[in-house]
PQR file with spaces between the fields and no chain letter, atoms N, CA, C, O and H, PARSE charges and radii, in Angstrom:
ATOM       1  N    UNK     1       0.844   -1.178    0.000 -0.4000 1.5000
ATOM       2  CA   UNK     1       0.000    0.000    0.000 -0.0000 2.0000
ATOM       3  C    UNK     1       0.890    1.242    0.000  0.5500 1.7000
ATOM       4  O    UNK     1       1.940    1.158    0.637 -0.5500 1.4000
ATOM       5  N    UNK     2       0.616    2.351   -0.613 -0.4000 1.5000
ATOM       6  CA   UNK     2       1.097    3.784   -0.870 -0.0000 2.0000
ATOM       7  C    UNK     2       0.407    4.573   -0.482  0.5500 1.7000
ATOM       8  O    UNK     2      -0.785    4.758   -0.727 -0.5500 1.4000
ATOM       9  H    UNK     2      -0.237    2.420   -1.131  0.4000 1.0000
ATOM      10  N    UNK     3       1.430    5.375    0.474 -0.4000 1.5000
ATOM      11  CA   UNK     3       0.146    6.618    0.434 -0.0000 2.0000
ATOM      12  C    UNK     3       0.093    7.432   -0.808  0.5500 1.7000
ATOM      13  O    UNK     3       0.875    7.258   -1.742 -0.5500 1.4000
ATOM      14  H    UNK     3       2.399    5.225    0.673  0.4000 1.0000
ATOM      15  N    UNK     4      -0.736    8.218   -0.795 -0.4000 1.5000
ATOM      16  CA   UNK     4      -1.804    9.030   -2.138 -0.0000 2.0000
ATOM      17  C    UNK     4      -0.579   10.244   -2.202  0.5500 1.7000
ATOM      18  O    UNK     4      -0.564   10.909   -3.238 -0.5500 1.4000
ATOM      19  H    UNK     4      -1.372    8.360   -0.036  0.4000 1.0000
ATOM      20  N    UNK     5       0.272   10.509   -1.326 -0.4000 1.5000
ATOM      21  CA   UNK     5       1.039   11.892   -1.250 -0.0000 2.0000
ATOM      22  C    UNK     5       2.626   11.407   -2.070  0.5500 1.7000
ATOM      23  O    UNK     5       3.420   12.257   -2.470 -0.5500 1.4000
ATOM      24  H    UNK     5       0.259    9.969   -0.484  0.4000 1.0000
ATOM      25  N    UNK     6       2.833   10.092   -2.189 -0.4000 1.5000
ATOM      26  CA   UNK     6       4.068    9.261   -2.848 -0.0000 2.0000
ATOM      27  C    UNK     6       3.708    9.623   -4.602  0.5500 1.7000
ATOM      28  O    UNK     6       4.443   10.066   -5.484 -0.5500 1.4000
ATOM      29  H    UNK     6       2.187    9.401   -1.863  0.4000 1.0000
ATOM      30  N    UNK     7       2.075    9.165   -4.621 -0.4000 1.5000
ATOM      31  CA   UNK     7       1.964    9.296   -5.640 -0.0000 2.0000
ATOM      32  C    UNK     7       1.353   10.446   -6.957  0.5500 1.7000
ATOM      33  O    UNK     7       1.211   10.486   -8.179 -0.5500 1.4000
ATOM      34  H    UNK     7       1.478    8.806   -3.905  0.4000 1.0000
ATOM      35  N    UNK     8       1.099   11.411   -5.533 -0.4000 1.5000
ATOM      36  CA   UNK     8       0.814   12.794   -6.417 -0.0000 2.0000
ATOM      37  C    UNK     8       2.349   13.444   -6.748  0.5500 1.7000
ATOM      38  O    UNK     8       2.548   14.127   -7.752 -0.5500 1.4000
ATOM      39  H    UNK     8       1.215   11.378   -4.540  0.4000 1.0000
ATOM      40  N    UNK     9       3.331   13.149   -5.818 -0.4000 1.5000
ATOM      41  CA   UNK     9       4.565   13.756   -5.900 -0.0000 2.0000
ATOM      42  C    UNK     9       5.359   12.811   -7.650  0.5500 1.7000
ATOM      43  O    UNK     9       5.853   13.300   -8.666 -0.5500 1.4000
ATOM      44  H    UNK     9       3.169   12.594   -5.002  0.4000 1.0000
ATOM      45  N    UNK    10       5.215   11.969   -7.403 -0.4000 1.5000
ATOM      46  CA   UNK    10       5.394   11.579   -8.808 -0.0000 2.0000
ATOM      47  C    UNK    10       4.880   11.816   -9.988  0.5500 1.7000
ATOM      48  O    UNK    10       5.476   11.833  -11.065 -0.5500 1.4000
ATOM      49  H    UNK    10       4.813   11.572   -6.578  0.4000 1.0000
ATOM      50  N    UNK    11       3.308   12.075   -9.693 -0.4000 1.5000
ATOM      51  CA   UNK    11       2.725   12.327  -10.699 -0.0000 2.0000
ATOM      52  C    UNK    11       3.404   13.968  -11.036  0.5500 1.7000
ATOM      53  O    UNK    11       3.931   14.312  -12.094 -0.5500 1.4000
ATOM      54  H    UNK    11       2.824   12.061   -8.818  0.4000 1.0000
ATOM      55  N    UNK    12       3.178   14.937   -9.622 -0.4000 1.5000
ATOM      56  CA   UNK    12       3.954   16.084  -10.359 -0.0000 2.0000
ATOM      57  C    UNK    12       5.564   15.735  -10.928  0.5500 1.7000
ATOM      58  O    UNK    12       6.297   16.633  -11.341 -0.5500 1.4000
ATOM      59  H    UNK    12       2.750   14.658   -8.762  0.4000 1.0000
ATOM      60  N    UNK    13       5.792   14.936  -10.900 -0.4000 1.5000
ATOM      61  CA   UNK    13       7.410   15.140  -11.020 -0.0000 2.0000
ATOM      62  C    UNK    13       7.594   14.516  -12.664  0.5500 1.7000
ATOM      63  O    UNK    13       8.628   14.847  -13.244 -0.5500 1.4000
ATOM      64  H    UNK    13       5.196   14.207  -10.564  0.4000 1.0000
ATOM      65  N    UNK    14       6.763   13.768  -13.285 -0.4000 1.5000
ATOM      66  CA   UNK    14       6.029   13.363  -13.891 -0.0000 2.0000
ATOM      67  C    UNK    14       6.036   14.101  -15.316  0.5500 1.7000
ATOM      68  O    UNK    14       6.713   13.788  -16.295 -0.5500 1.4000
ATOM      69  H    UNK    14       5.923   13.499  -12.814  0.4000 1.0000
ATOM      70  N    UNK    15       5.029   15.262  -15.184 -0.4000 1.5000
ATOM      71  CA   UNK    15       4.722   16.250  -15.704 -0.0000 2.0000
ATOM      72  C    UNK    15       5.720   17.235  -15.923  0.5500 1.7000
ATOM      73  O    UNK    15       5.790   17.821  -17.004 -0.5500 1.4000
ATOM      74  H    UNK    15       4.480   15.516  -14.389  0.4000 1.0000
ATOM      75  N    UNK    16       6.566   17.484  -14.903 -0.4000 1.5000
ATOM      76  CA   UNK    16       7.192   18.442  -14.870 -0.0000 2.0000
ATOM      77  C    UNK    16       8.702   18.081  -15.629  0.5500 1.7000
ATOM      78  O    UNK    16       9.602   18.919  -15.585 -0.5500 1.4000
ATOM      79  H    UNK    16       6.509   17.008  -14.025  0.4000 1.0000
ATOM      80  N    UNK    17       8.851   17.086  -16.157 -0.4000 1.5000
ATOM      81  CA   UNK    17       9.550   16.196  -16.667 -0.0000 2.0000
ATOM      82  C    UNK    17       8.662   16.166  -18.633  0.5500 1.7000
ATOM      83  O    UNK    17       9.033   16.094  -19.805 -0.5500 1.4000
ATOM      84  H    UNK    17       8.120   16.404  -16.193  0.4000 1.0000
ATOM      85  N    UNK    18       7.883   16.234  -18.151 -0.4000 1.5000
ATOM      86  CA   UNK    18       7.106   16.459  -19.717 -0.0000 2.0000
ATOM      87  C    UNK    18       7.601   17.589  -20.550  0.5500 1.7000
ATOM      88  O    UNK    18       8.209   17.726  -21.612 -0.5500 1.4000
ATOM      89  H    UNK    18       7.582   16.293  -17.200  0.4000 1.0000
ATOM      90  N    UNK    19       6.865   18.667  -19.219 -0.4000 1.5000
ATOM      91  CA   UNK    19       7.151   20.297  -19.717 -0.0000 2.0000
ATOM      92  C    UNK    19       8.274   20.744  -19.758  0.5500 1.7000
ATOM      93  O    UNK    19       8.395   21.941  -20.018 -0.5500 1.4000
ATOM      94  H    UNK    19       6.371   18.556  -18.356  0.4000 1.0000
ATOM      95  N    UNK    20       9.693   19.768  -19.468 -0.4000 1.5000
ATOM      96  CA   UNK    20      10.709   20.320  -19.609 -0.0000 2.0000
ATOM      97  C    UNK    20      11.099   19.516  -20.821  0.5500 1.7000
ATOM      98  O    UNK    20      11.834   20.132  -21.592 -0.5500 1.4000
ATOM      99  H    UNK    20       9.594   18.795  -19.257  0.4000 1.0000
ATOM     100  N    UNK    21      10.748   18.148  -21.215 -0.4000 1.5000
ATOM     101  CA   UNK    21      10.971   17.394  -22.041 -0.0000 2.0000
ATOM     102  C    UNK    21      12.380   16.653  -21.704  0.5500 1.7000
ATOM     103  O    UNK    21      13.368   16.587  -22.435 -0.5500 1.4000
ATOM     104  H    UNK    21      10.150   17.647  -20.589  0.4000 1.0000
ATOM     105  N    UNK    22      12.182   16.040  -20.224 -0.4000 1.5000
ATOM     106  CA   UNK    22      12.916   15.404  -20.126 -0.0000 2.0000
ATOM     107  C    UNK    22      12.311   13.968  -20.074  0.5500 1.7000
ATOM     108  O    UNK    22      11.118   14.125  -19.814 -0.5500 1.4000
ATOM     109  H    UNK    22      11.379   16.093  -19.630  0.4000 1.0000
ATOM     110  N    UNK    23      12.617   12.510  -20.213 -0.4000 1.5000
ATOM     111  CA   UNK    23      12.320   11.075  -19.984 -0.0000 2.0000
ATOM     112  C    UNK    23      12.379   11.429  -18.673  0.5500 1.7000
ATOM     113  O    UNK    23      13.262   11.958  -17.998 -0.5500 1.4000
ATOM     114  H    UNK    23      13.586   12.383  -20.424  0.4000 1.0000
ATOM     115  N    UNK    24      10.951   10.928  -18.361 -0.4000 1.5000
ATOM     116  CA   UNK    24      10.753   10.670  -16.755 -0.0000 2.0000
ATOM     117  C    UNK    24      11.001    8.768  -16.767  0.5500 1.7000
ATOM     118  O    UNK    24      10.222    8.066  -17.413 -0.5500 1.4000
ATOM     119  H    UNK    24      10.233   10.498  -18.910  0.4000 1.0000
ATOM     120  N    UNK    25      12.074    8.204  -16.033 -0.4000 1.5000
ATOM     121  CA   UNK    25      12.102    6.774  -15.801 -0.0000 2.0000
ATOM     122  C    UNK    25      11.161    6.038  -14.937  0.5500 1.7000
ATOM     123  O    UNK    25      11.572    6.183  -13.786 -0.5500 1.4000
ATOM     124  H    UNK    25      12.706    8.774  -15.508  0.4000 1.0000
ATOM     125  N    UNK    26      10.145    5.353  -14.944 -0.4000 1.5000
ATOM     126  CA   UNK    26      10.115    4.536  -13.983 -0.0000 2.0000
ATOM     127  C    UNK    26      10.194    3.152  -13.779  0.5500 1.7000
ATOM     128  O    UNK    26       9.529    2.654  -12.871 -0.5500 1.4000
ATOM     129  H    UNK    26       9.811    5.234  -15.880  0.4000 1.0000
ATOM     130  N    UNK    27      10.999    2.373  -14.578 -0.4000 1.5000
ATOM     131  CA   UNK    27      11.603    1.367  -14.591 -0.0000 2.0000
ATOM     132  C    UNK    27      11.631    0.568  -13.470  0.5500 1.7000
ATOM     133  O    UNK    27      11.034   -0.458  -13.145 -0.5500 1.4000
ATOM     134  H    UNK    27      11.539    2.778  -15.316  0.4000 1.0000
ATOM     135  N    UNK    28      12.715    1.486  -12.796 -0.4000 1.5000
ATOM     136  CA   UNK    28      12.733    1.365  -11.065 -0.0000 2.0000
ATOM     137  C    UNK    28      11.833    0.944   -9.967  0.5500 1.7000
ATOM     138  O    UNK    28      12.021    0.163   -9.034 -0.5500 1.4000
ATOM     139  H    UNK    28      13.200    2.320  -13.060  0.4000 1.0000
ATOM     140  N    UNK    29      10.606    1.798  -10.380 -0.4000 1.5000
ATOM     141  CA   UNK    29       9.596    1.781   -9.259 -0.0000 2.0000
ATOM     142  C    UNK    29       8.769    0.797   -9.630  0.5500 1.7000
ATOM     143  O    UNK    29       8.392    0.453  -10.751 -0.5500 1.4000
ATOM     144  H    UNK    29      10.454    2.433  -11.138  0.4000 1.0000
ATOM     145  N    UNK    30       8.368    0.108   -7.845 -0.4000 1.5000
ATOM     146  CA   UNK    30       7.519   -0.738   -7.191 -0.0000 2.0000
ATOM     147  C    UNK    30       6.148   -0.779   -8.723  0.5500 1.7000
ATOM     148  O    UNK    30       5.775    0.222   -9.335 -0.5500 1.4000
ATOM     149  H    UNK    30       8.674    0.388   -6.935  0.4000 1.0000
ATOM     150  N    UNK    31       5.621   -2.384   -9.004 -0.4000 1.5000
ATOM     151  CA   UNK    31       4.795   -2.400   -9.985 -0.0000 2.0000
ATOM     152  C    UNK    31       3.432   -1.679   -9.747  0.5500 1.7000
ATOM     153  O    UNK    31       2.622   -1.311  -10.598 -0.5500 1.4000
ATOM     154  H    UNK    31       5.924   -3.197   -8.506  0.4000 1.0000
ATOM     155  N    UNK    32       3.372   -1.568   -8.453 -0.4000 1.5000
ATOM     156  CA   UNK    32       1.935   -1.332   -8.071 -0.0000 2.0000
ATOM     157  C    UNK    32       1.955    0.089   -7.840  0.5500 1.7000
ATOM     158  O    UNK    32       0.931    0.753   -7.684 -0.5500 1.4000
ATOM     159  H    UNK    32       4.030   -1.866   -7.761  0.4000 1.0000
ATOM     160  N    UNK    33       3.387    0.657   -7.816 -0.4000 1.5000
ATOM     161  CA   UNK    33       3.366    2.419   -7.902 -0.0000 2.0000
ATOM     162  C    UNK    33       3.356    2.885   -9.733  0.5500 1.7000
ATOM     163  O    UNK    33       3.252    4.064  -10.071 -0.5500 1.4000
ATOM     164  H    UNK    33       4.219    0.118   -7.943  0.4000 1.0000
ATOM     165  N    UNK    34       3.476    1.782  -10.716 -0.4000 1.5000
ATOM     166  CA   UNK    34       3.547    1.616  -12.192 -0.0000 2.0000
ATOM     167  C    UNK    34       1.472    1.952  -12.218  0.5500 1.7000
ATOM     168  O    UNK    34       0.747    2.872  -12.597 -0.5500 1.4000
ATOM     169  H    UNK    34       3.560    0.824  -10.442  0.4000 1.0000
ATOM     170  N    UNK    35       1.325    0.975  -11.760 -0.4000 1.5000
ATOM     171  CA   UNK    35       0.181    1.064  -11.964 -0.0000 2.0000
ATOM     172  C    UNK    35      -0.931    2.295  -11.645  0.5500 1.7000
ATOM     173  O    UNK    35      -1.738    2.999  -12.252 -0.5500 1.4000
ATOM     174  H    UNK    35       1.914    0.228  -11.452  0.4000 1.0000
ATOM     175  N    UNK    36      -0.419    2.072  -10.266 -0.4000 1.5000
ATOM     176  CA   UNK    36      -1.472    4.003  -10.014 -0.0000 2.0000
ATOM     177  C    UNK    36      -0.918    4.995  -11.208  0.5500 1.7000
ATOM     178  O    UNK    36      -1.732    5.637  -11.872 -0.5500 1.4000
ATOM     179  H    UNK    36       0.236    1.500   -9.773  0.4000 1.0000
ATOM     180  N    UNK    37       0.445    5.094  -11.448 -0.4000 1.5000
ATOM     181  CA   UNK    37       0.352    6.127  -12.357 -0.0000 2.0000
ATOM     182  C    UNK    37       0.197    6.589  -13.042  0.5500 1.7000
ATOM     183  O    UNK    37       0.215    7.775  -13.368 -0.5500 1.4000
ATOM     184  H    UNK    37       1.107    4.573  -10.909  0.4000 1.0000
ATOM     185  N    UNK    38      -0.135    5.119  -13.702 -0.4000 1.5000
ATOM     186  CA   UNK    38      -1.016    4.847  -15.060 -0.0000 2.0000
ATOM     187  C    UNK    38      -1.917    5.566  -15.272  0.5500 1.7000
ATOM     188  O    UNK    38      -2.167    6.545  -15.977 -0.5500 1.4000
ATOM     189  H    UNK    38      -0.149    4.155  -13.437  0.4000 1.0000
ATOM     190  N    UNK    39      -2.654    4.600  -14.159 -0.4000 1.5000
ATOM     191  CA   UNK    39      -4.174    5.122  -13.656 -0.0000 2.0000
ATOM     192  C    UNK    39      -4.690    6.994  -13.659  0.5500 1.7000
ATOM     193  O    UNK    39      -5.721    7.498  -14.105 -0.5500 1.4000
ATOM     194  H    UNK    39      -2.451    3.806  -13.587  0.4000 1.0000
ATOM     195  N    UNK    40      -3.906    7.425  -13.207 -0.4000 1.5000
ATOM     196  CA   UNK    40      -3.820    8.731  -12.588 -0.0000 2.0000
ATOM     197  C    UNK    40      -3.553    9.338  -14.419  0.5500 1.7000
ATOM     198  O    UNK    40      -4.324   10.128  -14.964 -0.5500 1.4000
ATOM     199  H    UNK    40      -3.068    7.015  -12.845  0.4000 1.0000
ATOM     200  N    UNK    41      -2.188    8.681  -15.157 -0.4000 1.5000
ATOM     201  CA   UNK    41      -2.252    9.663  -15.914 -0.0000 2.0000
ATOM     202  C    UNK    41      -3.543    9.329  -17.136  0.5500 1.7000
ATOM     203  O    UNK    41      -3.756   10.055  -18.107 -0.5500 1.4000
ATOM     204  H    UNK    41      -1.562    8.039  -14.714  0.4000 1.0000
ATOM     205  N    UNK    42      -4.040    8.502  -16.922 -0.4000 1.5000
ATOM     206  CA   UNK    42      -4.928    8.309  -17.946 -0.0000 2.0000
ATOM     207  C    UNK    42      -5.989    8.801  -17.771  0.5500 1.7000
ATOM     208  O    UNK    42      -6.888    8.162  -18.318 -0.5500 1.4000
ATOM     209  H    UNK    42      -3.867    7.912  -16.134  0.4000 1.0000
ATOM     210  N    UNK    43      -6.426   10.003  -17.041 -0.4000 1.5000
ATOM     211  CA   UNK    43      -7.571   10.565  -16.931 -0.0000 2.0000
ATOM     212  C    UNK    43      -6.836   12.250  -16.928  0.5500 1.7000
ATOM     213  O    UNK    43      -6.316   12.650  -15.887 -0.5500 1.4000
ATOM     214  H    UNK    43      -5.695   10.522  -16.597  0.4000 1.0000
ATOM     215  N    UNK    44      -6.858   13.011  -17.993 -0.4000 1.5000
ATOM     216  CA   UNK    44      -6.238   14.250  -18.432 -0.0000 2.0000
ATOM     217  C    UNK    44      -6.909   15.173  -17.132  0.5500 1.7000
ATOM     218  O    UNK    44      -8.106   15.172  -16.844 -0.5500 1.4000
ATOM     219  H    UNK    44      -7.281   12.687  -18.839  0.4000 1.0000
ATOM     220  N    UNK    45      -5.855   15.948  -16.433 -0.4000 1.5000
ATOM     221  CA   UNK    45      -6.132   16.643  -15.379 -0.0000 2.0000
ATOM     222  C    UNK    45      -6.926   17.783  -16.261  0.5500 1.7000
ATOM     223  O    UNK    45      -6.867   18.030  -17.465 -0.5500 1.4000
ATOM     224  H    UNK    45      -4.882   15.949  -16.666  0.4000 1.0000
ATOM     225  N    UNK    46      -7.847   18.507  -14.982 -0.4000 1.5000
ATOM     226  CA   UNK    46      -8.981   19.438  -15.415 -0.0000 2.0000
ATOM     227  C    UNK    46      -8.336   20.936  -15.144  0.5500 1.7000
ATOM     228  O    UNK    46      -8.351   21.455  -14.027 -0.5500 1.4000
ATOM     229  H    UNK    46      -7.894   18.307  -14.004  0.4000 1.0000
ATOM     230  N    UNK    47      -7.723   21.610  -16.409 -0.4000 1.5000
ATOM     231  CA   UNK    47      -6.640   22.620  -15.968 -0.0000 2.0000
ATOM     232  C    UNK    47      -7.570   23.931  -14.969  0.5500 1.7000
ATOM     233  O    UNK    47      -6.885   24.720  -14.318 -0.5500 1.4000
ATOM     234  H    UNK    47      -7.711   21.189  -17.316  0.4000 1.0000
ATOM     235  N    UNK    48      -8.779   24.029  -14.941 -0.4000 1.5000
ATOM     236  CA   UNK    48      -9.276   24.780  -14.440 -0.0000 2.0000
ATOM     237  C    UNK    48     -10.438   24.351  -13.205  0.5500 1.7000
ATOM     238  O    UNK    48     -11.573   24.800  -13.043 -0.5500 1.4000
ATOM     239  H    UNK    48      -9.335   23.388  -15.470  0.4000 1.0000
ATOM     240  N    UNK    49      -9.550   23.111  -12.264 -0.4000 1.5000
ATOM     241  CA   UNK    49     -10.250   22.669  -11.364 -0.0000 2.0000
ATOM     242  C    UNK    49      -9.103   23.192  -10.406  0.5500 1.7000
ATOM     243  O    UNK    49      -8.624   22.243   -9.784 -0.5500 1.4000
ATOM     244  H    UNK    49      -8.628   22.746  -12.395  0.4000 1.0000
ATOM     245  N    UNK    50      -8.500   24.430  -10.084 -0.4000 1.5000
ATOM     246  CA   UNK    50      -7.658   24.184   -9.344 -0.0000 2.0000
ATOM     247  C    UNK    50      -7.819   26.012   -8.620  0.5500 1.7000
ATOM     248  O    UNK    50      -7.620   26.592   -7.553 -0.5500 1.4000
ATOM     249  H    UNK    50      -8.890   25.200  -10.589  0.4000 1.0000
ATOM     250  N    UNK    51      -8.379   26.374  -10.244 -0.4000 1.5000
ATOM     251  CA   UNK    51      -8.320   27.911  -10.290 -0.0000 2.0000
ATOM     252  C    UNK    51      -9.488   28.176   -9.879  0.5500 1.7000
ATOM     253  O    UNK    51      -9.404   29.264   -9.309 -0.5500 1.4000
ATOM     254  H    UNK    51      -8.540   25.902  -11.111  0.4000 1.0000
ATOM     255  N    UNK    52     -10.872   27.682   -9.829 -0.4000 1.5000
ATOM     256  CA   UNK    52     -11.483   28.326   -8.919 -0.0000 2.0000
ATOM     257  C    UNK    52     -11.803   28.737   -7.372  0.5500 1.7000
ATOM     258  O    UNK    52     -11.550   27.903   -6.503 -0.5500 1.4000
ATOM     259  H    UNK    52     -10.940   26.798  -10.291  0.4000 1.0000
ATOM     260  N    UNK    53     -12.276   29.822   -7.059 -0.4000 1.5000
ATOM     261  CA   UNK    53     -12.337   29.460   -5.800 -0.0000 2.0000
ATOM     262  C    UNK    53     -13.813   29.711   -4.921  0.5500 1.7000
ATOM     263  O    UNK    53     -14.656   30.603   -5.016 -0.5500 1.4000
ATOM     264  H    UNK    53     -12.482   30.499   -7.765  0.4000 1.0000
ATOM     265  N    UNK    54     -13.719   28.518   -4.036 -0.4000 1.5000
ATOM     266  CA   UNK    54     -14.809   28.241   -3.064 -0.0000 2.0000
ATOM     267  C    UNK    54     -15.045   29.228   -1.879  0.5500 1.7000
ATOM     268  O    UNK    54     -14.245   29.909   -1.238 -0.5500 1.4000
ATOM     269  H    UNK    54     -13.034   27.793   -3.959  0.4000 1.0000
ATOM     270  N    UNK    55     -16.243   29.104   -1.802 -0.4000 1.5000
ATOM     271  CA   UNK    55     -16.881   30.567   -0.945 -0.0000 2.0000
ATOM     272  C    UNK    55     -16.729   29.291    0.638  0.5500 1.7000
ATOM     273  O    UNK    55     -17.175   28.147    0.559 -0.5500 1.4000
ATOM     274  H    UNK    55     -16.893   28.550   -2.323  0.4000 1.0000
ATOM     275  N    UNK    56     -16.168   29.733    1.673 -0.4000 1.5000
ATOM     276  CA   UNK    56     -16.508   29.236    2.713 -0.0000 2.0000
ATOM     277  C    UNK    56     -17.512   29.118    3.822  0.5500 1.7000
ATOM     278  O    UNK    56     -17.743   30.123    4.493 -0.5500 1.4000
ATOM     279  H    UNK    56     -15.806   30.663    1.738  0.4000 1.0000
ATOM     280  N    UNK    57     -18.106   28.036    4.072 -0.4000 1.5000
ATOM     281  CA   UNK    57     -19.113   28.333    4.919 -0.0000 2.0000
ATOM     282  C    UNK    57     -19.105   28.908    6.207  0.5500 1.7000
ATOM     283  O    UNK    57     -18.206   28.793    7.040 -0.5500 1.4000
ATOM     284  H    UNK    57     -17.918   27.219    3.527  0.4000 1.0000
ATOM     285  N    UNK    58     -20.304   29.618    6.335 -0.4000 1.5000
ATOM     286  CA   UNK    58     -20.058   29.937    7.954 -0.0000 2.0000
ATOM     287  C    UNK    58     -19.395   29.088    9.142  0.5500 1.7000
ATOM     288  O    UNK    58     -18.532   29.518    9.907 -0.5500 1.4000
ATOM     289  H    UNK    58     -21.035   29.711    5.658  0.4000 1.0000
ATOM     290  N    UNK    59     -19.984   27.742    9.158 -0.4000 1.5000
ATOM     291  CA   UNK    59     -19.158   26.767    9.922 -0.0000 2.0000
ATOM     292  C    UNK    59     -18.084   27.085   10.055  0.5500 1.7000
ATOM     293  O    UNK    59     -17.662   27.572   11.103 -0.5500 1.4000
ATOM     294  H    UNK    59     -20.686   27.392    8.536  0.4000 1.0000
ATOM     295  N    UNK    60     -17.092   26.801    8.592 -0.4000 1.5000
ATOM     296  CA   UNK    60     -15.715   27.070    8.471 -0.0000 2.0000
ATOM     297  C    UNK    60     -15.256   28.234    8.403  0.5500 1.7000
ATOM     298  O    UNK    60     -14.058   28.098    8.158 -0.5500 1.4000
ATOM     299  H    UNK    60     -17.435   26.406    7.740  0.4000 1.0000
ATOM     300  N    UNK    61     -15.566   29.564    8.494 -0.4000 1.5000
ATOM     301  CA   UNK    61     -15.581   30.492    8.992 -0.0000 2.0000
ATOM     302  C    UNK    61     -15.127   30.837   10.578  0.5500 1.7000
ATOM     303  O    UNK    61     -14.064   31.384   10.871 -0.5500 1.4000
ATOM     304  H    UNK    61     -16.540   29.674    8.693  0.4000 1.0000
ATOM     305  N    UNK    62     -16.104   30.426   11.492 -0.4000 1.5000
ATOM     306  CA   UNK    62     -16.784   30.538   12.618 -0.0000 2.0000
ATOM     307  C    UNK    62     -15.020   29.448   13.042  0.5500 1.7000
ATOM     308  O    UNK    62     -13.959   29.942   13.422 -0.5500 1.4000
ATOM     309  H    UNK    62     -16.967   29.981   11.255  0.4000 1.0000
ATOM     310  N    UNK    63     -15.171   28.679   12.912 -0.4000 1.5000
ATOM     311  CA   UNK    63     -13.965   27.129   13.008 -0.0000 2.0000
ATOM     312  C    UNK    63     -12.740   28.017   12.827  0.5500 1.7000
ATOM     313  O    UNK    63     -12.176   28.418   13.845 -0.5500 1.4000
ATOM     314  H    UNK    63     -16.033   28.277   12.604  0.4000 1.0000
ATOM     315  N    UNK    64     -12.303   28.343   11.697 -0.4000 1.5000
ATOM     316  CA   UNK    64     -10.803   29.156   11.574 -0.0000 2.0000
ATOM     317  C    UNK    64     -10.783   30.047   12.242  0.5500 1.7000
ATOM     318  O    UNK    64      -9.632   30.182   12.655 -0.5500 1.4000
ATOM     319  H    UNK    64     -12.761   28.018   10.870  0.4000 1.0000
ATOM     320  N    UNK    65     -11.852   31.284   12.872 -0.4000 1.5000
ATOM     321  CA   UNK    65     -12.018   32.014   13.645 -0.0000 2.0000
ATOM     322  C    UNK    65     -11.445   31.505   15.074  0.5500 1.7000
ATOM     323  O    UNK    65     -10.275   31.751   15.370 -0.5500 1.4000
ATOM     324  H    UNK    65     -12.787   31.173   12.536  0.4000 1.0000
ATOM     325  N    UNK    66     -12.120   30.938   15.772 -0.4000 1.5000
ATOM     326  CA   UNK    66     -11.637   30.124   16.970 -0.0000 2.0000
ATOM     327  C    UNK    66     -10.832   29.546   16.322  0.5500 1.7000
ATOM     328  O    UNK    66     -11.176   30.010   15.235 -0.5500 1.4000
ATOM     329  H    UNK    66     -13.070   30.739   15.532  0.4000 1.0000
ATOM     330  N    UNK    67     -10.088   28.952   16.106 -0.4000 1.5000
ATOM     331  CA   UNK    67      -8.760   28.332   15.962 -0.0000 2.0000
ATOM     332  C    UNK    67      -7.588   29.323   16.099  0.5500 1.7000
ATOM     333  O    UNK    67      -6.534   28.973   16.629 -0.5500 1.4000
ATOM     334  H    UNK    67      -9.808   28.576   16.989  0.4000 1.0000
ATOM     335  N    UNK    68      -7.835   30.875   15.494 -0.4000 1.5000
ATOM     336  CA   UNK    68      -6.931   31.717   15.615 -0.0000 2.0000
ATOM     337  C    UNK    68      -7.004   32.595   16.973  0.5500 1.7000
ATOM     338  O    UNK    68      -6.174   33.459   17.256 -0.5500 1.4000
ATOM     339  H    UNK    68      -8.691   31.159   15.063  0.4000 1.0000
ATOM     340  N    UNK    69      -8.176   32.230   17.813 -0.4000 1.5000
ATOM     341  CA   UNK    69      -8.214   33.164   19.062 -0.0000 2.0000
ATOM     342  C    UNK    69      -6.726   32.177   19.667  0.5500 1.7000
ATOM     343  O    UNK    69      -6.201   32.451   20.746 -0.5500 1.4000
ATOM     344  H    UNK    69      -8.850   31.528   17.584  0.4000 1.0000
């Protein structure tokens, strides 16, 4: 088992290896870390799921409030 943070860091590293146009290897890595990344890259990220932004609820409002007293 992997955590999800092994494999977002690859996935960025990944990409960022694209946009520079370098061969990203993973030869190396564990089959079952082959596989999530597969997984992951075969569904084209949503370039404008990142840029919007969410109105917070009062709850979470009220919550970060007390947290900072």
């Amino acid at each position: 088992m992997y955590d999800s943070s092994l494999i977002s860091l690859l996935l960025q590293l990944h990409r960022h290896c694209e946009e520079k146009g370098t061969e990203f290897d993973r030869e190396a890595l564990p089959q079952g870390i082959n596989q999530l990344l597969d997984m992951a890259l075969a569904v084209p990220e949503k370039r404008d799921a990142r840029a919007g932004t969410t109105e917070r609820t009062l709850i979470y409002r009220v919550g970060e409030a007390s947290i900072k007293l």
